[in-house]
N, C-alpha and C positions, 0 to 999 in steps of 0.2 A: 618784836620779840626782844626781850630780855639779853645780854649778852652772855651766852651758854657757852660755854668752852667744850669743844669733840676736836678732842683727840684722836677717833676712830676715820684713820687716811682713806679707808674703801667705803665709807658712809657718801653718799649722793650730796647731801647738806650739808658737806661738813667743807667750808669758806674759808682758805688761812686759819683754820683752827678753829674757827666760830661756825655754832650751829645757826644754817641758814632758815631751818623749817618752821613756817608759819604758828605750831605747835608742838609742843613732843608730851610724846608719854612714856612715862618710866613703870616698871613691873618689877616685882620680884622674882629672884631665881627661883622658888621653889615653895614650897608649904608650909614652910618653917619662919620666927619670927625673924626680921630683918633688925642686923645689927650695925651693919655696915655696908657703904658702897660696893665692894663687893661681891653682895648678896641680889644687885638688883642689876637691870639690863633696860636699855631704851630699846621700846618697842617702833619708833619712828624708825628705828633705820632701814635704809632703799640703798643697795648697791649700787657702786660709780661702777658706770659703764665701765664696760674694758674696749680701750681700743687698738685696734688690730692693723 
């Protein structure tokens, strides 16, 4: 994989700030044209366990 920067700390994939998953897919927010980042959401994300 590519070196993907996630930013998102409760993503399962997410490596020192690199996306660790095999693939990702990004989507848009909504039904309207996309202008900017934004506007769209990575549908790979898996919540990091919580541990107790």
């Amino acid at each position: 994989m590519s070196d993907i920067k996630c930013m998102c700390e409760e993503c399962s994939y997410n490596e020192s700030k690199k996306c660790s998953a095999d693939s990702i897919e990004v989507k848009s927010n909504g039904d309207r044209k996309v202008e900017s980042s934004t506007q769209t959401r990575c549908s790979t994300f898996e919540p990091r366990e919580t541990k107790m």
